[in-house]
C-alpha positions as CSV (number, residue, x, y, z in Angstrom):
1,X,14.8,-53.1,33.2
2,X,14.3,-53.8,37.0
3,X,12.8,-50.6,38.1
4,X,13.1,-52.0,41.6
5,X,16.3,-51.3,41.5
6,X,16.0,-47.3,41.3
7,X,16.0,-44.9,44.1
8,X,16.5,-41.6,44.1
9,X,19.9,-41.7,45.8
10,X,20.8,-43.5,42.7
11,X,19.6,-40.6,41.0
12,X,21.2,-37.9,42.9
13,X,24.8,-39.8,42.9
14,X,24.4,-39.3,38.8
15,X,23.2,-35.7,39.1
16,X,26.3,-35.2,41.1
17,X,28.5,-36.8,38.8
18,X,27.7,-35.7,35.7
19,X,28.2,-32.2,37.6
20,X,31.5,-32.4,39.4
21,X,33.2,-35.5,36.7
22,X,34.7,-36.3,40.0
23,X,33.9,-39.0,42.4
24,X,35.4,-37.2,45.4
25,X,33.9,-34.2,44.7
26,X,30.8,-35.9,43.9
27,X,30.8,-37.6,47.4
28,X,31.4,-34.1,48.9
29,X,28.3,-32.5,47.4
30,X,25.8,-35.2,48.0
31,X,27.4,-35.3,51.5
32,X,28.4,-39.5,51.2
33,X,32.1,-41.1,51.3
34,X,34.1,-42.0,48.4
35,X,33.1,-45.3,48.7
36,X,29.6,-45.1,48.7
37,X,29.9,-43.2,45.7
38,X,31.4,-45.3,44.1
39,X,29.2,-48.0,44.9
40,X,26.4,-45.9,43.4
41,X,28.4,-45.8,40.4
42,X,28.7,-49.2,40.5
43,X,25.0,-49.7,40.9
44,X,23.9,-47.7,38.1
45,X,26.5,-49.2,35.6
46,X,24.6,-52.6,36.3
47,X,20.8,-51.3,36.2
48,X,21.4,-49.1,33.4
49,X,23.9,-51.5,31.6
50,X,26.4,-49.0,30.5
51,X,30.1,-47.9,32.2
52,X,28.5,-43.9,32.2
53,X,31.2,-42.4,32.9
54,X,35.1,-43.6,31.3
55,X,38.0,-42.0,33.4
56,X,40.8,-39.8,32.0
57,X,43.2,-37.0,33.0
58,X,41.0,-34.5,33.0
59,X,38.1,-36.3,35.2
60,X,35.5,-38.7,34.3
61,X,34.4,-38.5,30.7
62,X,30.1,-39.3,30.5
63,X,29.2,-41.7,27.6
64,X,26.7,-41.4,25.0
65,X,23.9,-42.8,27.1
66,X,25.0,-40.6,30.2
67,X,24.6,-37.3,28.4
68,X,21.2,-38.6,27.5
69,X,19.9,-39.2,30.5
70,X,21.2,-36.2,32.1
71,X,19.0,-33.8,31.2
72,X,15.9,-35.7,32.0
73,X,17.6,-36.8,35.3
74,X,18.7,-33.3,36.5
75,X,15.0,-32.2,35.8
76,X,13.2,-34.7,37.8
77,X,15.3,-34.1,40.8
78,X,14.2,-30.5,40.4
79,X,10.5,-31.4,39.9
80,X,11.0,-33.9,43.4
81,X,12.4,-31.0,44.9
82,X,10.4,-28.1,43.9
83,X,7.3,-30.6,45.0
84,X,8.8,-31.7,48.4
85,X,11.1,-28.6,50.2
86,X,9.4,-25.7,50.5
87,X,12.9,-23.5,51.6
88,X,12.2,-20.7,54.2
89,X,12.7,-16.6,52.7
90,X,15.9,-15.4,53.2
91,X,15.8,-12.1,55.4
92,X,18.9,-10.6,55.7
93,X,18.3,-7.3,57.9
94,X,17.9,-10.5,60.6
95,X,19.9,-13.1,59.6
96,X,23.2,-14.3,61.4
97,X,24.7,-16.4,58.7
98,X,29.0,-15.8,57.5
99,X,29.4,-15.8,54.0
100,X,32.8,-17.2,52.7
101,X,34.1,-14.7,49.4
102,X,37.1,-15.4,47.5
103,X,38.7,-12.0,46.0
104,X,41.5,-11.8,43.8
105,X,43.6,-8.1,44.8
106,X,41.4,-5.7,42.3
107,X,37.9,-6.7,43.9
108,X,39.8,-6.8,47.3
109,X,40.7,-2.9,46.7
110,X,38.0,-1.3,45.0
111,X,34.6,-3.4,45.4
112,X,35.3,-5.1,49.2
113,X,34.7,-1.5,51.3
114,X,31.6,-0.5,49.5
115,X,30.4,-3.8,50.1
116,X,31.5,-4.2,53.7
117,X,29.9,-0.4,54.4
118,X,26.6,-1.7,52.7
119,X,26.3,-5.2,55.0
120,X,27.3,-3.1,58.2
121,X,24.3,0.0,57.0
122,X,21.6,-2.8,56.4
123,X,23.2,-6.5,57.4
124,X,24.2,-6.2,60.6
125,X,24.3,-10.5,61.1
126,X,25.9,-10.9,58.0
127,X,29.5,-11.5,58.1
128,X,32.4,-12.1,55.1
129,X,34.9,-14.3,55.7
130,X,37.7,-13.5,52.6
131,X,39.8,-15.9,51.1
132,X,42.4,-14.7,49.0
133,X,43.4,-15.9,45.7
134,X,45.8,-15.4,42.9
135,X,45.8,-17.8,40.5
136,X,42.0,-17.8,38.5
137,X,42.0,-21.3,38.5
138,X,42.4,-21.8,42.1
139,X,38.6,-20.3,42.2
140,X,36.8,-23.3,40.7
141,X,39.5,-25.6,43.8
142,X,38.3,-23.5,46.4
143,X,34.4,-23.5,45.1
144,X,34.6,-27.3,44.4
145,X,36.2,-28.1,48.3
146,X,33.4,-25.5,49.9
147,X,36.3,-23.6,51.0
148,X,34.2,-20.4,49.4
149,X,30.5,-19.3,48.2
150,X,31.3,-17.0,46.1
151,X,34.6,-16.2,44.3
152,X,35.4,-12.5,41.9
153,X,37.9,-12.5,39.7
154,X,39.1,-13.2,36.4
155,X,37.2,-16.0,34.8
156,X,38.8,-19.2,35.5
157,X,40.1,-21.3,32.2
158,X,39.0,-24.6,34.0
159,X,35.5,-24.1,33.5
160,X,32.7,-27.7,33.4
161,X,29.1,-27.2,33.9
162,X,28.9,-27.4,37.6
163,X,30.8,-23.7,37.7
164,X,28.7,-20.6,36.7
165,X,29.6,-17.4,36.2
166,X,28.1,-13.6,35.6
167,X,30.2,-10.4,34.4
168,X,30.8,-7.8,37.2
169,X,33.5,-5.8,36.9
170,X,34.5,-3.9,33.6
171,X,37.3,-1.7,34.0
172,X,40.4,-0.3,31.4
173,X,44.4,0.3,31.5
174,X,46.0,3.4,32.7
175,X,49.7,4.2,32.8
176,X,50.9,5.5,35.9
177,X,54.4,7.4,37.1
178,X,55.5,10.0,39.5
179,X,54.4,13.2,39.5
180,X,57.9,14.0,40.2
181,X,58.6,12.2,36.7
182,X,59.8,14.1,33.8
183,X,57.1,12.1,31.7
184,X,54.5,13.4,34.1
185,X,55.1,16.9,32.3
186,X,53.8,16.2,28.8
187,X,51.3,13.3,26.9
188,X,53.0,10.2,26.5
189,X,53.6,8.6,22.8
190,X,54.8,5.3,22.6
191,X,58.7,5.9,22.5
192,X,58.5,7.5,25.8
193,X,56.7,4.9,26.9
194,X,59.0,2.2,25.8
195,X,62.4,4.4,27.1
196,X,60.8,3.6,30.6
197,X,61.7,1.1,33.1
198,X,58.3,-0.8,34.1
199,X,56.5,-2.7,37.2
200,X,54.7,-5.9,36.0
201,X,51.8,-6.6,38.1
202,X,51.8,-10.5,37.4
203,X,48.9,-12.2,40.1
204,X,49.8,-15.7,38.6
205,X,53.8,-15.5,38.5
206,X,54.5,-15.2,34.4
207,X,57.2,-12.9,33.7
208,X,54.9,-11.3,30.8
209,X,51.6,-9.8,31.1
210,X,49.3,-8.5,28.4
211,X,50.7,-5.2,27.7
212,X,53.9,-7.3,26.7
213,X,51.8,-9.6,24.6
214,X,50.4,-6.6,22.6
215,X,53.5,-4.9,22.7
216,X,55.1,-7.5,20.7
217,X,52.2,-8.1,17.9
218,X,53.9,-4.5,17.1
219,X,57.5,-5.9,17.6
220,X,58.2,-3.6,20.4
221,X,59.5,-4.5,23.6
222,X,59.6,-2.4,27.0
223,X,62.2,-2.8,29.8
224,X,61.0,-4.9,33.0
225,X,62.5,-3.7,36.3
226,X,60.2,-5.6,38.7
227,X,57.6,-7.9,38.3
228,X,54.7,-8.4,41.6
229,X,52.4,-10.7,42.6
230,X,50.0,-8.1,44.5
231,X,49.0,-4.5,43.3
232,X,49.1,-2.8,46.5
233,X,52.9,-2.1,46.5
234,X,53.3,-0.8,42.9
235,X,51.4,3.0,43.5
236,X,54.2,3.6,46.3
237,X,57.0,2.1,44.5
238,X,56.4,4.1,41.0
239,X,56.2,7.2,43.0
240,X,59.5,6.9,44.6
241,X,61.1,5.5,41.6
242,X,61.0,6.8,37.8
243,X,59.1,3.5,37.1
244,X,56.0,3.4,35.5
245,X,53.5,0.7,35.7
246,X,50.3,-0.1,33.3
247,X,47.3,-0.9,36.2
248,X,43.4,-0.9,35.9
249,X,42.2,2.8,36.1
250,X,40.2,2.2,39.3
251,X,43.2,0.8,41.1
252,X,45.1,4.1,39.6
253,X,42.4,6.3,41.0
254,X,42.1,5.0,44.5
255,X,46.0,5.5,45.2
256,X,46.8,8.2,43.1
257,X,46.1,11.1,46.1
258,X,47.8,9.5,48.7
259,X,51.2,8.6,46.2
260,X,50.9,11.6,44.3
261,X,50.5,9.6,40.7
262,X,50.1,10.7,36.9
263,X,47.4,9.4,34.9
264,X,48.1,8.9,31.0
265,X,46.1,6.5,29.0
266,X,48.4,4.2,27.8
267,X,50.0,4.6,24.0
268,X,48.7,1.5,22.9
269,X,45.5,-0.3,22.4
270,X,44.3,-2.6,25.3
271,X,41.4,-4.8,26.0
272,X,39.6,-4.0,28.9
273,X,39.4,-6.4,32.0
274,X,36.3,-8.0,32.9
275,X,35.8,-9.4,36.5
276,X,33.4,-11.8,37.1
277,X,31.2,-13.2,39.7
278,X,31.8,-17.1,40.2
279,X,29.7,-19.8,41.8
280,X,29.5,-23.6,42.5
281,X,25.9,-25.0,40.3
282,X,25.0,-26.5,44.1
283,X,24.3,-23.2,45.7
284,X,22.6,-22.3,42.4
285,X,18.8,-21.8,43.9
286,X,19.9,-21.8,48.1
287,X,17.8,-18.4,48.7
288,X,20.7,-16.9,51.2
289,X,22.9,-17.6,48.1
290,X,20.9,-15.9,45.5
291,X,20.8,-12.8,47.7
292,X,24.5,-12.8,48.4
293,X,25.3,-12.5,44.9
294,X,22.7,-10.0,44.0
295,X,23.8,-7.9,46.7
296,X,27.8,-8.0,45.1
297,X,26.2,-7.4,42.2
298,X,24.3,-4.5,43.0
299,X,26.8,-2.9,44.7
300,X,29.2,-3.4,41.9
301,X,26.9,-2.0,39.6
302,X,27.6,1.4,41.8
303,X,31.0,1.9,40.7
């Protein structure tokens, strides 16, 4: 082999691809154009005397001899970097920096005051800027184009290498009606529950949600009057209707004062919900990064 050949952009091009299996997004992260990634690719096809990486539907797939020399390849980059940057200490009581969080509408409503109350108390430089997002998938879109930092939410089902993820947010089912309600006045069994009519809270558009899934593992159906993208309207229509709704107990909580709500734990068995804090592997070790999510995470632990 020509070891004349090697540099370390060469090097970093591979990292990048074996993380994004993506030359666009590859480009974006080691901040080159498309083509001159794919000239790298090019490059280290010849001097390594393999194709690396074969294309397909679902991105580029790495050969045999790329998943070998990944490992070792990702490694020395960190060694080179470790041994060359020496990245200033994040302090964020001074800093002036704008962090960019994607929510999905649970986080939104229950974590996003306690963190905003927290940044303002301690961080007064540090600013969110909040994307919204409904789909989980769209997380790892919005992560891979920059357009976030940080993303909560379910975990995505799109998942490669390059996205990491931690558990946040834990949180169970509640059934919810009126107060008014003539359920309200006794505990609910399951044929009550099923006589209903019911608000599907359905972020991603489907026209069943996991209550209806486990509902019909027993061959019982309920009745769906109105199916939403968003939570934040179902508290206020469920006490104005004689709806009822199955929504994550926090949620429940928050509203239930000002909408004058019943609590029943619903009269079938339901998985909890788990949300999760989701990052991009190229921010992994950024020390402004690393704090950001420690802070969500600490603050989340609170609730």
């Amino acid at each position: 082999m020509d070891f004349h050949g090697i540099d370390l952009n060469l090097l970093v091009a591979f990292n990048a691809l074996m993380n994004e299996r993506n030359v666009t997004r590859a480009a974006i992260q080691t901040g080159v154009s498309q083509p001159a990634m794919s000239a790298a690719l090019s490059r280290l096809r010849i001097l390594l005397g393999d194709p690396l990486f074969q294309r397909s539907n679902a991105g580029l797939i790495p050969t045999s001899r790329a998943r070998d020399l990944a490992s070792p390849i990702a490694a020395a980059l960190q060694q080179i970097e470790q041994a060359m940057i020496t990245q200033p200490g994040f302090k964020p009581e001074t800093a002036q920096v704008t962090f960019k969080l994607g929510l999905q509408d649970y986080p939104t409503l229950v974590l996003l005051p306690t963190l905003m109350q927290a940044l303002e108390q301690t961080c007064p430089g540090v600013s969110l800027n909040v994307v919204s997002f409904n789909d989980r998938n769209a997380a790892v879109d919005l992560l891979d184009a920059g357009a976030i930092d940080v993303a909560i939410g379910v975990p995505p089902t799109n998942m490669d290498a390059r996205i990491l993820t931690r558990p946040l947010l834990r949180d169970e089912f509640v059934t919810i009606v009126s107060s008014e309600h003539l359920a309200a006045r006794e505990p609910m069994d399951l044929q009550t529950y099923l006589d209903l009519q019911h608000v599907l809270v359905s972020p991603e558009g489907e026209l069943h949600g996991l209550v209806d899934r486990t509902l019909a593992q027993h061959g019982k159906q309920r009745k769906l009057a109105l199916t939403v993208p968003h939570i934040f309207a179902v508290p206020a229509v469920i006490a104005r209707t004689h709806m009822a709704a199955t929504i994550l107990k926090r949620v429940a909580r928050h509203l239930q004062t000002s909408h004058q709500l019943m609590l029943f734990s619903p009269p079938l068995a339901l998985p909890e919900i788990v949300f999760h804090l989701i990052w991009h592997r190229r921010s992994g070790n950024s020390p402004a990064q690393v704090w950001f999510r420690e802070c969500i995470a600490t603050h989340a632990s609170t609730l």
